[in-house]
N, CA, C and O atoms as a printed pandas DataFrame, in Angstrom:
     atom_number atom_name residue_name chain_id  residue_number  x_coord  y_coord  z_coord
0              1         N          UNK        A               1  -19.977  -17.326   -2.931
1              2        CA          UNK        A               1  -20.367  -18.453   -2.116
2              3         C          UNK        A               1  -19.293  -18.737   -1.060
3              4         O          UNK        A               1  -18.155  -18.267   -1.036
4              5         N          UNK        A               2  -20.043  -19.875    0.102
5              6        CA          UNK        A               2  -18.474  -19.941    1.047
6              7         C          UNK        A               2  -17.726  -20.683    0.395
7              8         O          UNK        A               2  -18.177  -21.483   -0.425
8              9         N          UNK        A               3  -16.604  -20.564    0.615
9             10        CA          UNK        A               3  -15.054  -21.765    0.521
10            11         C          UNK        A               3  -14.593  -21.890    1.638
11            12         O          UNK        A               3  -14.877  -20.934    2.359
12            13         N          UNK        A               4  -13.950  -22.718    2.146
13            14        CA          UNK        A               4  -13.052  -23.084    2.839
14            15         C          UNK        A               4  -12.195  -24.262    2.134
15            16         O          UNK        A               4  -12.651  -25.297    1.650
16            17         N          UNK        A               5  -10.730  -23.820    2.198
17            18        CA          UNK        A               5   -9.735  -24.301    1.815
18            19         C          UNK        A               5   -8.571  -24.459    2.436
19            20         O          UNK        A               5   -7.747  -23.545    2.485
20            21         N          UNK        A               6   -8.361  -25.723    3.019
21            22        CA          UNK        A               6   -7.535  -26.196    4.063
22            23         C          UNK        A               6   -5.687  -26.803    3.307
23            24         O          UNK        A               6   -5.305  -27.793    2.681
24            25         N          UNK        A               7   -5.246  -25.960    3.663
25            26        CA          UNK        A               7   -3.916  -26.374    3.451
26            27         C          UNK        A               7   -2.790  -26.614    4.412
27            28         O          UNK        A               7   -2.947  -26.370    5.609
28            29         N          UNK        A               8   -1.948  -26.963    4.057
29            30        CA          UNK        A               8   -0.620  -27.404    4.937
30            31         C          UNK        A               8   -0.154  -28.843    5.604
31            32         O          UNK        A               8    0.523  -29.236    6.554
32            33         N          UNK        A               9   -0.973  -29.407    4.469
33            34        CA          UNK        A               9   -1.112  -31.497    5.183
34            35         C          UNK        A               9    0.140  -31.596    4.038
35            36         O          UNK        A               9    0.376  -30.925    3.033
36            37         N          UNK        A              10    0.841  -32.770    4.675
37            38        CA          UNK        A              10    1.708  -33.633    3.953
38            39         C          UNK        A              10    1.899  -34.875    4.924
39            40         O          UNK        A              10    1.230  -35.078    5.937
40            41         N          UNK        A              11    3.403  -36.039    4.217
41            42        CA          UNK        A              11    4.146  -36.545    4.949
42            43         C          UNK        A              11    5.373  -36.452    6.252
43            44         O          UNK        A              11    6.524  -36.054    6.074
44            45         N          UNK        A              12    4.851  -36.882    7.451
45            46        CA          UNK        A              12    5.421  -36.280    8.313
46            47         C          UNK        A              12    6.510  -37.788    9.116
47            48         O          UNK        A              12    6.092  -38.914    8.849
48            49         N          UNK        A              13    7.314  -37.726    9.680
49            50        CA          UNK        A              13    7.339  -39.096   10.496
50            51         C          UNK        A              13    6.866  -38.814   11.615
51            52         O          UNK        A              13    6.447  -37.665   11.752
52            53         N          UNK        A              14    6.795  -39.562   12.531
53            54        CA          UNK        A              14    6.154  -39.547   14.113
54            55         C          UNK        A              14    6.931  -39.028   14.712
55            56         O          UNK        A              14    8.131  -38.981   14.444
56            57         N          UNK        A              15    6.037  -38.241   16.215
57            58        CA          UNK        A              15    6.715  -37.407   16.851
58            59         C          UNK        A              15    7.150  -35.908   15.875
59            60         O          UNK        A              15    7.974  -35.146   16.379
60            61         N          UNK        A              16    6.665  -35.629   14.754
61            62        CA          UNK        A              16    7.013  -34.357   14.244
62            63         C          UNK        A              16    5.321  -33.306   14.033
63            64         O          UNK        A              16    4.131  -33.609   14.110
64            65         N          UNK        A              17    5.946  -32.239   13.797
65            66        CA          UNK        A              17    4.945  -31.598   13.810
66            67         C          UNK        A              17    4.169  -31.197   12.227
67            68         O          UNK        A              17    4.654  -31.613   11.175
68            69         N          UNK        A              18    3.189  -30.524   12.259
69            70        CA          UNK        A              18    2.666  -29.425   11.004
70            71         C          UNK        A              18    1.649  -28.790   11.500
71            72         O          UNK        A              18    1.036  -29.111   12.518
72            73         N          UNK        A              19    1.420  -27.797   10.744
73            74        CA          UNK        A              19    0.497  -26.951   11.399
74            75         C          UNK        A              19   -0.722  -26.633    9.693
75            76         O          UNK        A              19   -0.470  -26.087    8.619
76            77         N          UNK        A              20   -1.501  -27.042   10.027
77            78        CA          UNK        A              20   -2.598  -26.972    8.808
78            79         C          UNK        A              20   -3.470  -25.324    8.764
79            80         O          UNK        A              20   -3.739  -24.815    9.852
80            81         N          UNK        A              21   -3.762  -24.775    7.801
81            82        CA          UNK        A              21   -4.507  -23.900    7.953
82            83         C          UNK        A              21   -5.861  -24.082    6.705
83            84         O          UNK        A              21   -6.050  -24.817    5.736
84            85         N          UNK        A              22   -6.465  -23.179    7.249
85            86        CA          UNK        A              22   -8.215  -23.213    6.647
86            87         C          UNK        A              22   -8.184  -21.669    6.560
87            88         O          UNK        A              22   -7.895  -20.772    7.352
88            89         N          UNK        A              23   -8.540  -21.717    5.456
89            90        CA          UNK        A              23   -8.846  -20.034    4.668
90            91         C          UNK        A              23  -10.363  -20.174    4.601
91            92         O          UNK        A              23  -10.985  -21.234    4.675
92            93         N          UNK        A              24  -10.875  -18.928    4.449
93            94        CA          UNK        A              24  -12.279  -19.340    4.413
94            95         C          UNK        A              24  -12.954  -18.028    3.576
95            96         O          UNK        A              24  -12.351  -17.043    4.002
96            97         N          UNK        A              25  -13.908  -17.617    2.607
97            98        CA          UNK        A              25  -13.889  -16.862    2.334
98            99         C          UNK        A              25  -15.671  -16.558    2.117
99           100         O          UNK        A              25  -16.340  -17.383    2.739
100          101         N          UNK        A              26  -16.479  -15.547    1.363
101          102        CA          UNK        A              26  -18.001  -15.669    1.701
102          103         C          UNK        A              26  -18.778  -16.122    2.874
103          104         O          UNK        A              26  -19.877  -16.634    3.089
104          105         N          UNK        A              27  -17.658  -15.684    3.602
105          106        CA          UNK        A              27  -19.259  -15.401    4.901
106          107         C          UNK        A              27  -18.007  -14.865    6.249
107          108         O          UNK        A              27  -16.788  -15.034    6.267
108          109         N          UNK        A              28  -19.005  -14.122    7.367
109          110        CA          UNK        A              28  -18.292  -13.442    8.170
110          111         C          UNK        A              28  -17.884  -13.873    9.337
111          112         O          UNK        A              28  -18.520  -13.817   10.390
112          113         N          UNK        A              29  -16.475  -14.451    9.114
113          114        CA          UNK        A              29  -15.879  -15.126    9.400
114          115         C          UNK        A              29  -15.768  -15.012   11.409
115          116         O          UNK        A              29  -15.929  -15.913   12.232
116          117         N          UNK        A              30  -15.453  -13.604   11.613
117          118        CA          UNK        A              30  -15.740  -13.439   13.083
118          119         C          UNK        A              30  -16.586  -13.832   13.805
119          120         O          UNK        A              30  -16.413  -13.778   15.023
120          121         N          UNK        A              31  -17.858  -14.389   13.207
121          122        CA          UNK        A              31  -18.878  -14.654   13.667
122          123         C          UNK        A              31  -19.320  -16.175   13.279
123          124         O          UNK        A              31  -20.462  -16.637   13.281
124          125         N          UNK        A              32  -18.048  -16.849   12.933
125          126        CA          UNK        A              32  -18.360  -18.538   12.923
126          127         C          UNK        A              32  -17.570  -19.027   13.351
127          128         O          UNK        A              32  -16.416  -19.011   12.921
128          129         N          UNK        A              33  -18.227  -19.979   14.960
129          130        CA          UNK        A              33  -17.553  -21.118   15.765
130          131         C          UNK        A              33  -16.481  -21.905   14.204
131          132         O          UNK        A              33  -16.849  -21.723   13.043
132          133         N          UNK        A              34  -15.482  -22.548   14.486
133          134        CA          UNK        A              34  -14.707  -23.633   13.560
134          135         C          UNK        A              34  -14.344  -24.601   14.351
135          136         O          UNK        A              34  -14.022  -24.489   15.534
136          137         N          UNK        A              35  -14.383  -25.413   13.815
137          138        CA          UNK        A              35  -14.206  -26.595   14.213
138          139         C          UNK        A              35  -13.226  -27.762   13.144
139          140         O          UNK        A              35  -13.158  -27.536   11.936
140          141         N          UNK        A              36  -12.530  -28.962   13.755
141          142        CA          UNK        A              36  -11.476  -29.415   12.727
142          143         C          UNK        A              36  -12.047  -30.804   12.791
143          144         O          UNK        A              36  -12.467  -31.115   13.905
144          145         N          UNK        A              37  -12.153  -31.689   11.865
145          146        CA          UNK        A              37  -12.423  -32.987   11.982
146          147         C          UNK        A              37  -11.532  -33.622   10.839
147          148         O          UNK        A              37  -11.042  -33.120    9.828
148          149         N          UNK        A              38  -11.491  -35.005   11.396
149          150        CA          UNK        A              38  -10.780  -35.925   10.333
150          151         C          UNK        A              38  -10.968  -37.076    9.861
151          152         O          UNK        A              38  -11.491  -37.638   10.823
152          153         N          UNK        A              39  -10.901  -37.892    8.976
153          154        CA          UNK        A              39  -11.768  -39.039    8.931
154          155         C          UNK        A              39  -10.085  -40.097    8.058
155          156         O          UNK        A              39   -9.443  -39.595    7.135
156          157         N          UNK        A              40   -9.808  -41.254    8.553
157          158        CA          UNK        A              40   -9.046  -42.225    7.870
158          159         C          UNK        A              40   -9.796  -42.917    7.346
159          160         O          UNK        A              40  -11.027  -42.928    7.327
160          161         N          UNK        A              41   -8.742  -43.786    6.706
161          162        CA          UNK        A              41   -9.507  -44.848    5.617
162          163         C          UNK        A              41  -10.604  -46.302    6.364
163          164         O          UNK        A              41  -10.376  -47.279    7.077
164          165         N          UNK        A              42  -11.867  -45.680    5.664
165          166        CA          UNK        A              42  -12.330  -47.507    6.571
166          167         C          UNK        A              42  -12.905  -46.726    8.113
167          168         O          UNK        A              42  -13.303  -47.321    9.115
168          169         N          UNK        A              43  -12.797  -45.266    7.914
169          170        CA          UNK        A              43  -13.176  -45.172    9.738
170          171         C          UNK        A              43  -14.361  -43.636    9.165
171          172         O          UNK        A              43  -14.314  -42.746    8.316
172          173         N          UNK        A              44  -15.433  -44.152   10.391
173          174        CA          UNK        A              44  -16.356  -42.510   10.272
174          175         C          UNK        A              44  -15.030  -40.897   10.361
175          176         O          UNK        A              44  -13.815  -40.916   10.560
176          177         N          UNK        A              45  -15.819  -39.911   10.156
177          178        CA          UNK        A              45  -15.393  -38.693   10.230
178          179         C          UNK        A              45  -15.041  -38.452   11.965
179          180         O          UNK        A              45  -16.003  -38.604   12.717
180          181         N          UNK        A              46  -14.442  -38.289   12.243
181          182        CA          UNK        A              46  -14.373  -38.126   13.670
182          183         C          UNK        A              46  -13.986  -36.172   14.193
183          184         O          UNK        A              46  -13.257  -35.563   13.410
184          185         N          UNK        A              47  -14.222  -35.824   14.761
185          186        CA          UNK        A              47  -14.456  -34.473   15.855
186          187         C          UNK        A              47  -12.799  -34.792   16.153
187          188         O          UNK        A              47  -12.409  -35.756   16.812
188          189         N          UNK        A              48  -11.760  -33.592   15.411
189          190        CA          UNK        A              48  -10.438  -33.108   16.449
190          191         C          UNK        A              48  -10.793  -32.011   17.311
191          192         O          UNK        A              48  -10.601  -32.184   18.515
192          193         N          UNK        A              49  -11.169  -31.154   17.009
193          194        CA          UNK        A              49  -11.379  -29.681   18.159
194          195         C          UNK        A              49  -12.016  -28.870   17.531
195          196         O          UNK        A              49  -12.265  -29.160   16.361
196          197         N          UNK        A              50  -12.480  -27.642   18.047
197          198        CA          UNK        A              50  -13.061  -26.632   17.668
198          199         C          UNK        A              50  -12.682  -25.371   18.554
199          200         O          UNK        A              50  -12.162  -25.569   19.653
200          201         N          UNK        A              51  -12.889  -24.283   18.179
201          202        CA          UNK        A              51  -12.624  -22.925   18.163
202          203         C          UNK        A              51  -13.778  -22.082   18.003
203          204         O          UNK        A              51  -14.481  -22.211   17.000
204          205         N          UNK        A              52  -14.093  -21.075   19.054
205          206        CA          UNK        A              52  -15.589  -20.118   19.184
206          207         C          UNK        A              52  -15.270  -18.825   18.288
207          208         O          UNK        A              52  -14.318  -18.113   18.607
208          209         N          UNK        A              53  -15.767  -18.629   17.582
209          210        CA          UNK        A              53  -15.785  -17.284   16.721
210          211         C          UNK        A              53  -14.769  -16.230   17.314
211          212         O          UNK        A              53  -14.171  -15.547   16.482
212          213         N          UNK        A              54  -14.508  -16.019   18.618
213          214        CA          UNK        A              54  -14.016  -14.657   18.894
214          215         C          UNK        A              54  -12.388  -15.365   19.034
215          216         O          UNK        A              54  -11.453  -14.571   18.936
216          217         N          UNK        A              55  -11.955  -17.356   19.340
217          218        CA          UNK        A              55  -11.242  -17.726   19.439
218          219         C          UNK        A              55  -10.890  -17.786   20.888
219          220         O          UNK        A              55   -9.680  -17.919   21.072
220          221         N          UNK        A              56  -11.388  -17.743   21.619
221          222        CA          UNK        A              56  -11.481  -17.530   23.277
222          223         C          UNK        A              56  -11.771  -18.614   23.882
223          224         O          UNK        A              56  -11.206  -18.918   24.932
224          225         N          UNK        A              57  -12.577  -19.272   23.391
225          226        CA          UNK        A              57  -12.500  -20.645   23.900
226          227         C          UNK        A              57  -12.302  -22.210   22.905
227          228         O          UNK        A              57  -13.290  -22.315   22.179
228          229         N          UNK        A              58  -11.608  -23.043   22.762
229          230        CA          UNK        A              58  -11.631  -24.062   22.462
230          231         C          UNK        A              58  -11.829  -25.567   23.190
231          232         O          UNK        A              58  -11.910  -25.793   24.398
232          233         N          UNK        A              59  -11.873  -26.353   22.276
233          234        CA          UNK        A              59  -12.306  -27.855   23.399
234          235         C          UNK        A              59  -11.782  -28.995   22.310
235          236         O          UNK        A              59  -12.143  -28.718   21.166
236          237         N          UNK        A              60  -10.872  -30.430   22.441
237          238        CA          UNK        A              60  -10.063  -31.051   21.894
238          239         C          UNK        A              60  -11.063  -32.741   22.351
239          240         O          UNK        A              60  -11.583  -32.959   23.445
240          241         N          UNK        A              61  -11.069  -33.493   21.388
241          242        CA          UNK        A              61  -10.820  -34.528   21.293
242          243         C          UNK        A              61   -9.747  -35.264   22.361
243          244         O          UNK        A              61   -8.530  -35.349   22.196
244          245         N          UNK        A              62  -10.388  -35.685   23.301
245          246        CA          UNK        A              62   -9.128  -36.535   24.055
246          247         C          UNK        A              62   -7.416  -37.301   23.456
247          248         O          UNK        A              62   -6.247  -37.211   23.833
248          249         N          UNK        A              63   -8.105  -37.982   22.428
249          250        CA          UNK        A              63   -7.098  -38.217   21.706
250          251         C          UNK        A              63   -5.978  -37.265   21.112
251          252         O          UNK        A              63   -4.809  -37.637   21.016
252          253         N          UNK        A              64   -6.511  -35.743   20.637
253          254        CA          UNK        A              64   -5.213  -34.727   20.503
254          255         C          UNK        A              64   -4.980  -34.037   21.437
255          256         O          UNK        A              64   -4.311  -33.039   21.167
256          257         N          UNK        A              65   -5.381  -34.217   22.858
257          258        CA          UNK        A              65   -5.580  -32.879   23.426
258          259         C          UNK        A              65   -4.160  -32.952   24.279
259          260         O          UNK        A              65   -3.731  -33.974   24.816
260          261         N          UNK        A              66   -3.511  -31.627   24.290
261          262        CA          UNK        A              66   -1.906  -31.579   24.596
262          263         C          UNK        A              66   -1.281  -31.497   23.621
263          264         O          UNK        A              66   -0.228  -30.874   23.761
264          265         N          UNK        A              67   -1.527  -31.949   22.460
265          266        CA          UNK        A              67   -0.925  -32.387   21.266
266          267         C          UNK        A              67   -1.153  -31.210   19.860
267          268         O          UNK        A              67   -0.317  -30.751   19.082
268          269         N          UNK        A              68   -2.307  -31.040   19.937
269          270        CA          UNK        A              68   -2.691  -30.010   19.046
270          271         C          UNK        A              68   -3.749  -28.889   19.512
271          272         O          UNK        A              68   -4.627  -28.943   20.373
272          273         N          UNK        A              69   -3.286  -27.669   18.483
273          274        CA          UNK        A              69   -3.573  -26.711   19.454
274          275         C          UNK        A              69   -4.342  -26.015   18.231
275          276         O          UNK        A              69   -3.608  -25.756   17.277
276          277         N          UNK        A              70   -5.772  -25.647   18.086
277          278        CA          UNK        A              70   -6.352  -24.462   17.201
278          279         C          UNK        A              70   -6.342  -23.338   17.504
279          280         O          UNK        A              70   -6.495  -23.086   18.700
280          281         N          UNK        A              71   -6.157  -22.200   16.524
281          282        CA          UNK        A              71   -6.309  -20.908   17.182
282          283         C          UNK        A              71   -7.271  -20.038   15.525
283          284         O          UNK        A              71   -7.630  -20.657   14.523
284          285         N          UNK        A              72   -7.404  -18.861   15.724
285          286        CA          UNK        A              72   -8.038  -18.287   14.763
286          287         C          UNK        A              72   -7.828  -16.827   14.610
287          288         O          UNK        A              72   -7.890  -16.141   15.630
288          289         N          UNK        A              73   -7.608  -16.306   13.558
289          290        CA          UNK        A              73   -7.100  -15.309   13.403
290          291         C          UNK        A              73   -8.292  -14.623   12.141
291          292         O          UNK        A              73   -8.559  -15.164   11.068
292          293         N          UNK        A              74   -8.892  -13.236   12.689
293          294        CA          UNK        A              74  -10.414  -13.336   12.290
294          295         C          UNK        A              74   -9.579  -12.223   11.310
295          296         O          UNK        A              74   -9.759  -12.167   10.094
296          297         N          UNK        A              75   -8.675  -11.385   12.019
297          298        CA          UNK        A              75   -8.092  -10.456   10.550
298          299         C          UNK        A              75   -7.368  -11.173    9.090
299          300         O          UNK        A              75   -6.542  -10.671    8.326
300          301         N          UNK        A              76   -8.003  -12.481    9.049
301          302        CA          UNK        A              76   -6.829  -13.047    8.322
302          303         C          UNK        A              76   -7.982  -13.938    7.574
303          304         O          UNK        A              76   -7.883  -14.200    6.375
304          305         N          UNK        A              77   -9.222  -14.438    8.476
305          306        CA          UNK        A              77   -9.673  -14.962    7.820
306          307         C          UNK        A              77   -9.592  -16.381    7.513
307          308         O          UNK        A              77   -9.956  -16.905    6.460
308          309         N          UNK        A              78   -8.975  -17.079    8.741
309          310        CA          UNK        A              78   -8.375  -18.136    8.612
310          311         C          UNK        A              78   -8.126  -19.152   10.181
311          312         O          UNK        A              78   -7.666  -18.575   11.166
312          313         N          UNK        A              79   -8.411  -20.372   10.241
313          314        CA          UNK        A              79   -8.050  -20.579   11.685
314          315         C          UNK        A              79   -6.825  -21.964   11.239
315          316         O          UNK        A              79   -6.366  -22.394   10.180
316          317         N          UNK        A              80   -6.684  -22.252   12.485
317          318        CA          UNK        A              80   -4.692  -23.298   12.069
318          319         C          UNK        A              80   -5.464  -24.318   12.994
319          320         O          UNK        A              80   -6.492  -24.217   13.664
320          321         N          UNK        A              81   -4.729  -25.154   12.808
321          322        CA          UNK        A              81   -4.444  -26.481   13.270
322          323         C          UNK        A              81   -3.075  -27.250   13.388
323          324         O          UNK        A              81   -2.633  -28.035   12.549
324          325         N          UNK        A              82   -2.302  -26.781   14.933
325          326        CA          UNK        A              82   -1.424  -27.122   15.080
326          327         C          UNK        A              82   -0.741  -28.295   15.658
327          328         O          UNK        A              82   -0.782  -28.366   16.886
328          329         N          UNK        A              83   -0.069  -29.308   14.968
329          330        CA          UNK        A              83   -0.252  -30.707   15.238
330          331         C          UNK        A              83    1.314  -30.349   15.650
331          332         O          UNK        A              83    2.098  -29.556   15.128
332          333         N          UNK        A              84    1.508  -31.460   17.075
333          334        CA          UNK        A              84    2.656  -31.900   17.193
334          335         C          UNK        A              84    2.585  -33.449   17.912
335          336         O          UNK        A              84    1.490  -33.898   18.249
336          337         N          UNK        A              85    4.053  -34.359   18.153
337          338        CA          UNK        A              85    3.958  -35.304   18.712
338          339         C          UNK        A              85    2.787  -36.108   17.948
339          340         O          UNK        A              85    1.859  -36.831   18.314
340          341         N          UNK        A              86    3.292  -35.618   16.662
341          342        CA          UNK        A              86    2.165  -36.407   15.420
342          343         C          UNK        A              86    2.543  -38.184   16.053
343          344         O          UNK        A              86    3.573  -38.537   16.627
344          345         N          UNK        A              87    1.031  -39.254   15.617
345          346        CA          UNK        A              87    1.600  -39.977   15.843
346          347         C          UNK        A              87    1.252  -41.137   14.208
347          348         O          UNK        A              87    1.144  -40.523   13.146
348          349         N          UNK        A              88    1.132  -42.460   14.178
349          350        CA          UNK        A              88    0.532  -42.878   12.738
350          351         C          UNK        A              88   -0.611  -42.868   13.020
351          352         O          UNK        A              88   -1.352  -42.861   12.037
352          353         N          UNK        A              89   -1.273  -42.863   14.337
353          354        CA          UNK        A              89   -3.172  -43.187   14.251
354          355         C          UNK        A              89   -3.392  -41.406   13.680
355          356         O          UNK        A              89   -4.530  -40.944   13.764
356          357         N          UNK        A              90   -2.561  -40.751   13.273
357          358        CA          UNK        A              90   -3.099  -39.170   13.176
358          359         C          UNK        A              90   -3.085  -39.375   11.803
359          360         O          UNK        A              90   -3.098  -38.241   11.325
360          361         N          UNK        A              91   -3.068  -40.090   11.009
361          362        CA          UNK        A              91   -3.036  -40.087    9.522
362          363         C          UNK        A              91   -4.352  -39.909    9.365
363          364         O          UNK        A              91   -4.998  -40.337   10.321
364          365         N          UNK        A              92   -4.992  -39.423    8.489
365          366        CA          UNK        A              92   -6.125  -38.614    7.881
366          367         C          UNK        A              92   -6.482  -37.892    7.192
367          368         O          UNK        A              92   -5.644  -36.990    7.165
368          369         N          UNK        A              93   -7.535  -37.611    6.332
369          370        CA          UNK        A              93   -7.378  -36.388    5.506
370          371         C          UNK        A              93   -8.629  -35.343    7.335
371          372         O          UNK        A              93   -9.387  -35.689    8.241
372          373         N          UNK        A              94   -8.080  -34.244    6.853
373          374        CA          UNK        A              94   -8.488  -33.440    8.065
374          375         C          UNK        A              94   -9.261  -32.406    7.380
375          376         O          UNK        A              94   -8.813  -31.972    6.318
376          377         N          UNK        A              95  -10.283  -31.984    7.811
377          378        CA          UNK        A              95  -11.262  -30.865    6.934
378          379         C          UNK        A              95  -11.706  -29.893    8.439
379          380         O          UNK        A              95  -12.118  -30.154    9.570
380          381         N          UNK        A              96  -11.309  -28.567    7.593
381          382        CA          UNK        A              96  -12.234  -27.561    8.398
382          383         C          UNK        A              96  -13.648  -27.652    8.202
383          384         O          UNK        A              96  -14.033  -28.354    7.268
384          385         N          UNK        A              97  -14.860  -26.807    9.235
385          386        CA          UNK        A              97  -15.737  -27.026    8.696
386          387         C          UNK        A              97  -16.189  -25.332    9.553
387          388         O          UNK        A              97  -15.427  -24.856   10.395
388          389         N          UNK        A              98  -17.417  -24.674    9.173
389          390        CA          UNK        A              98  -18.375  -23.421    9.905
390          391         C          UNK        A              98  -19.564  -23.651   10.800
391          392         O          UNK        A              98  -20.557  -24.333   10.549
392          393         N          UNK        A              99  -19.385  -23.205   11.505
393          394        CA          UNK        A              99  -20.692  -23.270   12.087
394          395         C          UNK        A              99  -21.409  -22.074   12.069
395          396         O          UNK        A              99  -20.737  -21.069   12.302
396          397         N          UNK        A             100  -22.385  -21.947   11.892
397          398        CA          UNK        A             100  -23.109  -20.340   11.892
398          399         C          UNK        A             100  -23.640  -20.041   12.796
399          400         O          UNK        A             100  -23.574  -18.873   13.178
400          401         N          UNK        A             101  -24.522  -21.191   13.622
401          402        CA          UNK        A             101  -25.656  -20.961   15.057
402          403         C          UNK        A             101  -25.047  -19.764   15.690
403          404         O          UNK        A             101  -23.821  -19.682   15.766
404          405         N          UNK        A             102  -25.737  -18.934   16.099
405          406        CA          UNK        A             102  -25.650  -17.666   17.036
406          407         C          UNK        A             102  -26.022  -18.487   17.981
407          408         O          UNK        A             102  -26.676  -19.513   17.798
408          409         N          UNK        A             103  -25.518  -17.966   19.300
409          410        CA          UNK        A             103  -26.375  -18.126   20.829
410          411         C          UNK        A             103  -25.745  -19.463   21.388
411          412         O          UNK        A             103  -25.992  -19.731   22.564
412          413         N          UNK        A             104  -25.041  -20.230   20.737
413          414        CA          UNK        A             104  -24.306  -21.615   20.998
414          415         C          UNK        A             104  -23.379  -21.186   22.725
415          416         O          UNK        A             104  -22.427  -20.498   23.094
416          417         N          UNK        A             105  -24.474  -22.164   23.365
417          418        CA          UNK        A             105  -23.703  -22.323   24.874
418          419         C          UNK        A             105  -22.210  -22.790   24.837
419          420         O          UNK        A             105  -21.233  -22.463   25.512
420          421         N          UNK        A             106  -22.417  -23.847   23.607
421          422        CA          UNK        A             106  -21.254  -24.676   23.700
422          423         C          UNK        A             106  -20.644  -24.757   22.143
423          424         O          UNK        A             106  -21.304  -24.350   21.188
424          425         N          UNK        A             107  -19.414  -25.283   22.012
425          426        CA          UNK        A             107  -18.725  -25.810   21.003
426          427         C          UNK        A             107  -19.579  -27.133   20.407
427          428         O          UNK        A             107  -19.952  -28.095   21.078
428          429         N          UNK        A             108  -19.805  -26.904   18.854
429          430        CA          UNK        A             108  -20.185  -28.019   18.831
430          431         C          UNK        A             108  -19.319  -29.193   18.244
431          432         O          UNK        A             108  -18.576  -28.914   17.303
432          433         N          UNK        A             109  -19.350  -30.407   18.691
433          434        CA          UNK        A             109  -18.666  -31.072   18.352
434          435         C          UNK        A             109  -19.077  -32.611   17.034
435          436         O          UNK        A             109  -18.311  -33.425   16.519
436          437         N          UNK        A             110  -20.504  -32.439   16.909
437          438        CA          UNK        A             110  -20.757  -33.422   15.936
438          439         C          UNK        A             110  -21.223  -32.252   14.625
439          440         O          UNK        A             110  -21.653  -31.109   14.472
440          441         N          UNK        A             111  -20.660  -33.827   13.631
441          442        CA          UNK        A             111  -20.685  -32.881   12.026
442          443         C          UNK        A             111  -21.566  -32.583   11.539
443          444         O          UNK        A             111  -21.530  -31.622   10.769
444          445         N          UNK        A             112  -22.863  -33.352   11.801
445          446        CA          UNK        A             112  -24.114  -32.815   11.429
446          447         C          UNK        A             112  -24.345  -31.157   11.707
447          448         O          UNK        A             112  -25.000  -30.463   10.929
448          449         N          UNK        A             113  -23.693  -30.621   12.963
449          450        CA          UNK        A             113  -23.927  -29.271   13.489
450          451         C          UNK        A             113  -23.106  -28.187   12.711
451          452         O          UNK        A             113  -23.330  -26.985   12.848
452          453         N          UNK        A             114  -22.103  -28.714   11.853
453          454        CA          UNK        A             114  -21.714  -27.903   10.867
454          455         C          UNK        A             114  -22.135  -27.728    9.927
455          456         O          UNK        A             114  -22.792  -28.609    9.372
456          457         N          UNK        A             115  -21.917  -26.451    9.333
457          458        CA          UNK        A             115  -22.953  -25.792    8.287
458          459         C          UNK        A             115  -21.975  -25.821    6.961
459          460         O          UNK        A             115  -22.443  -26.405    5.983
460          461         N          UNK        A             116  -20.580  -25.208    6.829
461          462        CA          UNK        A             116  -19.739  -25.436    5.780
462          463         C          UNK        A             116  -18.487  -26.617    5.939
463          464         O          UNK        A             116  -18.140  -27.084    7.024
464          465         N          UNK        A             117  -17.988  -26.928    4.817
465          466        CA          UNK        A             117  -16.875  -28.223    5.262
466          467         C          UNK        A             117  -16.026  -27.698    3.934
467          468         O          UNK        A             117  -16.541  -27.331    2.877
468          469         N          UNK        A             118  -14.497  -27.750    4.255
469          470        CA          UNK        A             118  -13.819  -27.498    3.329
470          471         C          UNK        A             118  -13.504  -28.972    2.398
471          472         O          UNK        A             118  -13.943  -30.087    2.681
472          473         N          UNK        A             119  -12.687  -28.648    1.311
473          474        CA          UNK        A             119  -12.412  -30.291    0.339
474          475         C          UNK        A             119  -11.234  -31.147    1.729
475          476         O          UNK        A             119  -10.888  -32.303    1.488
476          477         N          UNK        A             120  -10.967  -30.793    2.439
477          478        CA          UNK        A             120   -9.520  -31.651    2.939
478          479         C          UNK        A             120   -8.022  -31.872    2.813
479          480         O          UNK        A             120   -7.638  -31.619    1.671
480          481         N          UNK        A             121   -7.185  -32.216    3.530
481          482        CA          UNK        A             121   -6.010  -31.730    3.378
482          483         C          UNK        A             121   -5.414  -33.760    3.869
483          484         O          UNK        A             121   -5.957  -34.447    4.734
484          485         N          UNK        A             122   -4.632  -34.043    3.282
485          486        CA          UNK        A             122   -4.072  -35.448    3.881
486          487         C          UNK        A             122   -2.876  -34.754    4.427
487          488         O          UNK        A             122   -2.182  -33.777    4.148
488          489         N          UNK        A             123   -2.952  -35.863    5.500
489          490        CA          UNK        A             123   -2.191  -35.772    6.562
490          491         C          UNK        A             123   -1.683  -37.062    7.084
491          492         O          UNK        A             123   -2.277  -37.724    7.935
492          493         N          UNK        A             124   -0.378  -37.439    6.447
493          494        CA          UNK        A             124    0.565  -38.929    6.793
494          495         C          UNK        A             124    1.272  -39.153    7.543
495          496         O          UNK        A             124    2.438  -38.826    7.322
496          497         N          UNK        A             125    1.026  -39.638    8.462
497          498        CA          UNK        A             125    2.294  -39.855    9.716
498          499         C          UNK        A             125    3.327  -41.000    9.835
499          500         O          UNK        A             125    3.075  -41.693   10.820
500          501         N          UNK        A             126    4.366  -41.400    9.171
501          502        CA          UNK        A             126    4.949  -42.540    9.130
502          503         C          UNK        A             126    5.554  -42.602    9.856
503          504         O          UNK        A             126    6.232  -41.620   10.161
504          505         N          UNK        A             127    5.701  -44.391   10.887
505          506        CA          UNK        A             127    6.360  -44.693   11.898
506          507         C          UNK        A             127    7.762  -44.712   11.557
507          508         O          UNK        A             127    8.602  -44.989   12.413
């Protein structure tokens, strides 16, 4: 079956970095858009960025964009999520998720359009 299993969240202070990764395993991975979302306490799931299957194109959330950077590495099986200039509104647990759609003009950016979601990784930013 799929997994995706997102690691590399902890306690960070502000202004520092981490870089999260998502393993993913049962299904072919070259051929699924990813995308990163995060949801805090008390708040909907919200859209950080996403990444196109071949990794060629991505598109960011205003709020990280400059700040964090996805990339994907299809021999590996795995795409990152690289946070810097963390700030405390970045506290969250953060979940990878798959998309499968073939033929996608675009990145998608709402969660309904994802097909797999990993368990989540917390991610603490103290001032």
């Amino acid at each position: 079956q799929v997994q995706l299993v997102e690691s590399g969240g902890g306690l960070v202070q502000a202004g520092g970095s981490l870089r999260l990764s998502c393993a993913a395993s049962g299904l072919a991975f070259s051929t699924y858009d990813m995308g990163w979302f995060r949801q805090a306490p008390g708040k909907e799931r919200e859209f950080v960025g996403a990444i196109s299957r071949s990794g060629g194109r991505t598109y960011y959330a205003d709020s990280v964009k400059g700040r964090f950077t996805i990339s994907k590495d299809n021999a590996k099986n795995t795409v990152y999520l690289q946070m810097t200039s963390l700030k405390p509104e970045d506290t969250a647990v953060y979940y990878c998720a798959a998309d499968r759609r073939i033929g996608r003009l675009t990145l998608a950016l709402e969660s309904h359009e994802y097909d797999y979601w990993g368990q989540g990784t917390q991610v603490t930013v103290s001032s």
